[in-house]
ZAKE-732821 format. One record per residue (C-alpha): x, y, z. Coordinates in steps of 0.5 Angstrom, whole numbers. Example, Ala and Ser with C-alpha at 12.3 -4.5 7.8 and 13.67 -1.06 7.14 Angstrom:
BEGIN
LOPA|east|north|up
LOPA|25|-9|16;
LOPA|27|-2|14;
//
This chain:
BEGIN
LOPA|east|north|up
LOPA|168|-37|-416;
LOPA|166|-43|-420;
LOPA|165|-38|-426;
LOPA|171|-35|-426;
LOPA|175|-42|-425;
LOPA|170|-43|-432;
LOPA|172|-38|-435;
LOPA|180|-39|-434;
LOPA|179|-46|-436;
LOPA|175|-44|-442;
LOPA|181|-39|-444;
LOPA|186|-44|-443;
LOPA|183|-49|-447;
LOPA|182|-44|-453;
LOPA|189|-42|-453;
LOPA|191|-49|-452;
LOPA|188|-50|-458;
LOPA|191|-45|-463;
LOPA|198|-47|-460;
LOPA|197|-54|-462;
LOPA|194|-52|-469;
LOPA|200|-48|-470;
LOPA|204|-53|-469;
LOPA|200|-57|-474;
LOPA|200|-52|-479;
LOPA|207|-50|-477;
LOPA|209|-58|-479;
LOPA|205|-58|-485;
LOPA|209|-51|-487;
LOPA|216|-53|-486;
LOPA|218|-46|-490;
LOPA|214|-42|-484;
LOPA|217|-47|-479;
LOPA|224|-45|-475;
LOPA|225|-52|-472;
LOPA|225|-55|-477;
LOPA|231|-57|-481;
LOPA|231|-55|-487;
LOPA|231|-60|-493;
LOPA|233|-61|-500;
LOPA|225|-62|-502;
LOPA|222|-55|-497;
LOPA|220|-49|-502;
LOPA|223|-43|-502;
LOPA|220|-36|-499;
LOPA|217|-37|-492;
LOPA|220|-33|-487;
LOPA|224|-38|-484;
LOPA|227|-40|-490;
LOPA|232|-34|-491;
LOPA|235|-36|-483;
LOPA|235|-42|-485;
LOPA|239|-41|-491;
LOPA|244|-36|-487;
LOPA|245|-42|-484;
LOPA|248|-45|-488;
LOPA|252|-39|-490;
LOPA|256|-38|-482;
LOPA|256|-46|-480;
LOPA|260|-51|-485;
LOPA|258|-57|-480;
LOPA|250|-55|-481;
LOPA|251|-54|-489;
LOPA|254|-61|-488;
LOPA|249|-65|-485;
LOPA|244|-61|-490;
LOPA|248|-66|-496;
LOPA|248|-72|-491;
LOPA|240|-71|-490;
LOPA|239|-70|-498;
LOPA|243|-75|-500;
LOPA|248|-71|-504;
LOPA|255|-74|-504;
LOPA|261|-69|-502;
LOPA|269|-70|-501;
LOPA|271|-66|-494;
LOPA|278|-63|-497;
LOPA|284|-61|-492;
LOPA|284|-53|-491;
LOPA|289|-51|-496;
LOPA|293|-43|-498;
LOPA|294|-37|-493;
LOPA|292|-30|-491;
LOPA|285|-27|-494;
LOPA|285|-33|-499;
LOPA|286|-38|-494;
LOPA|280|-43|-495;
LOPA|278|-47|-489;
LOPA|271|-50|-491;
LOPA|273|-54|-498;
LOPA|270|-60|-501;
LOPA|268|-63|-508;
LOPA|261|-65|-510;
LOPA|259|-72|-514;
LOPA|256|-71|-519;
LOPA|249|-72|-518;
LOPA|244|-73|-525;
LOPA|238|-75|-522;
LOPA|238|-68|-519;
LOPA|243|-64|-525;
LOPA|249|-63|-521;
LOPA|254|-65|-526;
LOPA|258|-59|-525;
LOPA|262|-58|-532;
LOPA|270|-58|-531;
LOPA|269|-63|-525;
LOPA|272|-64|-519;
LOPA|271|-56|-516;
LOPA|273|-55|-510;
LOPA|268|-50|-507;
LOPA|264|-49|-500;
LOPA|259|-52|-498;
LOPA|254|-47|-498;
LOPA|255|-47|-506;
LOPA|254|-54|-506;
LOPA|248|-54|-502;
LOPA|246|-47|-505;
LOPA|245|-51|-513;
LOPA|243|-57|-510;
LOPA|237|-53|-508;
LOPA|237|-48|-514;
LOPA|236|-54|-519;
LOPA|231|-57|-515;
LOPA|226|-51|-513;
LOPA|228|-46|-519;
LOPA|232|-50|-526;
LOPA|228|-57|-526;
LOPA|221|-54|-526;
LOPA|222|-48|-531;
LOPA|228|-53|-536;
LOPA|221|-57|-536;
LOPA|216|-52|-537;
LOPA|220|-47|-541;
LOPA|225|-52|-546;
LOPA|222|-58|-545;
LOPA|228|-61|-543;
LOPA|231|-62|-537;
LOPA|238|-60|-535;
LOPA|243|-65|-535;
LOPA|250|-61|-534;
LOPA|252|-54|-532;
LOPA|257|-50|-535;
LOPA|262|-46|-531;
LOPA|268|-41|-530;
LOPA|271|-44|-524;
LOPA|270|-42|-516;
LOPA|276|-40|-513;
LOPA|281|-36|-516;
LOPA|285|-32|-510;
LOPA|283|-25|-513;
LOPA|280|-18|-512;
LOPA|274|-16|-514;
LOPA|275|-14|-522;
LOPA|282|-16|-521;
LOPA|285|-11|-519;
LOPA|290|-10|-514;
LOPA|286|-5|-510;
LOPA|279|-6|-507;
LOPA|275|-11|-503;
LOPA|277|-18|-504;
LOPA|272|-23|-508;
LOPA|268|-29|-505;
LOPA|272|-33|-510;
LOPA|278|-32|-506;
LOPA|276|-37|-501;
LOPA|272|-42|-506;
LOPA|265|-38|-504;
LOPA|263|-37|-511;
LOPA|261|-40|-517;
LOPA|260|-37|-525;
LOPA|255|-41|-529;
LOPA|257|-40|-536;
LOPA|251|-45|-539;
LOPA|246|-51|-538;
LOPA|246|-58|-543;
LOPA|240|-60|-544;
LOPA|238|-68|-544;
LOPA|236|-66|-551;
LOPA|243|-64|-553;
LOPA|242|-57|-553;
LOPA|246|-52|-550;
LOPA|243|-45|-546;
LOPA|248|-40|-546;
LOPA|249|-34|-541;
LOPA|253|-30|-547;
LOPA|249|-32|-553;
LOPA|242|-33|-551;
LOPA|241|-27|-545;
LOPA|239|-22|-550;
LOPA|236|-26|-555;
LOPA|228|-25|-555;
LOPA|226|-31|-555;
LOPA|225|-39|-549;
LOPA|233|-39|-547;
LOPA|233|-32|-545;
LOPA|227|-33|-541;
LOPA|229|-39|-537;
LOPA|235|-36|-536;
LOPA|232|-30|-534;
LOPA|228|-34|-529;
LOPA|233|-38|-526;
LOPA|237|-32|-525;
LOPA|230|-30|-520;
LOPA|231|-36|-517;
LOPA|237|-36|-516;
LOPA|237|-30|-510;
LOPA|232|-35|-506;
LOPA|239|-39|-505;
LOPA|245|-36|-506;
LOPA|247|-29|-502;
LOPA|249|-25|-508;
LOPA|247|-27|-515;
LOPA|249|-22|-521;
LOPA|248|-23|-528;
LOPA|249|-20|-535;
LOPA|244|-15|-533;
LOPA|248|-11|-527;
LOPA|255|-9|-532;
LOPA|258|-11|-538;
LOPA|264|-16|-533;
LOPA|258|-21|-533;
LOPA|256|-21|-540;
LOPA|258|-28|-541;
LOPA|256|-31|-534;
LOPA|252|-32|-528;
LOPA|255|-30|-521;
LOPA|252|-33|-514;
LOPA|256|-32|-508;
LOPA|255|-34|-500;
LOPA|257|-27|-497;
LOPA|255|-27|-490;
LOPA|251|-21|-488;
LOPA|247|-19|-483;
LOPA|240|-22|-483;
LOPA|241|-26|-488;
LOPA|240|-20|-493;
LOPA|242|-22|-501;
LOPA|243|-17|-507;
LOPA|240|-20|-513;
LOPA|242|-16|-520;
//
């Protein structure tokens, strides 16, 4: 009797253990941990990262905490237009130069998952290569705007695009602290550090975003970089 109440006790200790070591483990790897709130500073991949980024994309109450804890000054904008181009989750973002996120026009009215998407994008994917690749940081991004009431290609038939509600953005360049300018249509397909770095901030950008298409899927994208939060299933993304 004693040797099995020994034995209990000794298995239980283990398992005791292992759980408080994962725990510790889990706490130290915030990117593996679903219980932790996901922060600007927290690295992409890990498995609990693509539902944390998820939720972001489902839950504008949740994204908007996210900016809070990041610091990342934004403006709630009233729910504006009618039908399939009705835009409930709506806001401005300040712009934010010690992270980059200086958006050039100003004041684009876009989700909250695409604010919190370049935020983390600029932190964890075009910073670092900018610094390595060009030895300059990004100081500005150039766009095509974020919400346009439309279908996909313009047309009058098909599926509506994510830019109908304001869920997308097209980047068209990057300004530089040394007052260079990476163009997407200029630079994509010219040998050399621009088309590298766009080509890596492309990949690392479909960490954050549901839908990143680039020169590289069809000549409509030739001058720009495409991102949208589409919410699909399991957090799936389409990278192109």
């Amino acid at each position: 009797m004693r040797s099995s109440l020994d034995a209990w006790l000794f298995s239980a200790l283990v398992m005791l253990c292992i759980a408080v070591g994962a725990r510790v483990w889990l706490h130290q790897h915030p990117a593996y941990d679903p219980w932790a709130p996901l922060a600007l500073s927290d690295a992409p991949g890990g498995w609990a990262m693509r539902t944390k980024i998820a939720q972001l994309r489902a839950e504008p109450a949740s994204c908007r905490v996210f900016l809070e804890r990041s610091e990342i000054t934004f403006e709630v904008l009233p729910p504006t237009g009618e039908g399939t181009c009705r835009r409930e989750d709506r806001q401005l973002l300040a712009p934010d130069r010690q992270l980059g996120l200086v958006l050039s026009p100003a004041r684009s009215e876009a989700t909250c998952a695409i604010g919190a998407a370049l935020a983390r994008w600029l932190v964890h994917g075009v910073q670092p290569q900018a610094k390595a690749i060009l030895g300059s940081r990004v100081v500005a991004l150039e766009h095509y705007g974020t919400n346009n009431c439309r279908r996909i290609g313009g047309g009058g038939t098909g599926s509506w695009s994510e830019h109908a509600t304001g869920n997308a953005i097209d980047i068209a360049a990057f300004k530089l602290a040394d007052g260079r300018r990476v163009s997407v249509l200029k630079d994509w397909r010219v040998d050399g550090d621009e088309a590298r770095f766009l080509k890596g901030v492309r990949d690392a950008a479909c960490l954050e975003f549901a839908t990143v298409l680039s020169p590289d899927y069809n000549a409509a994208h030739a001058d720009h970089l495409h991102f949208d939060q589409a919410q699909r299933a399991a957090g799936w993304s389409a990278c192109r």
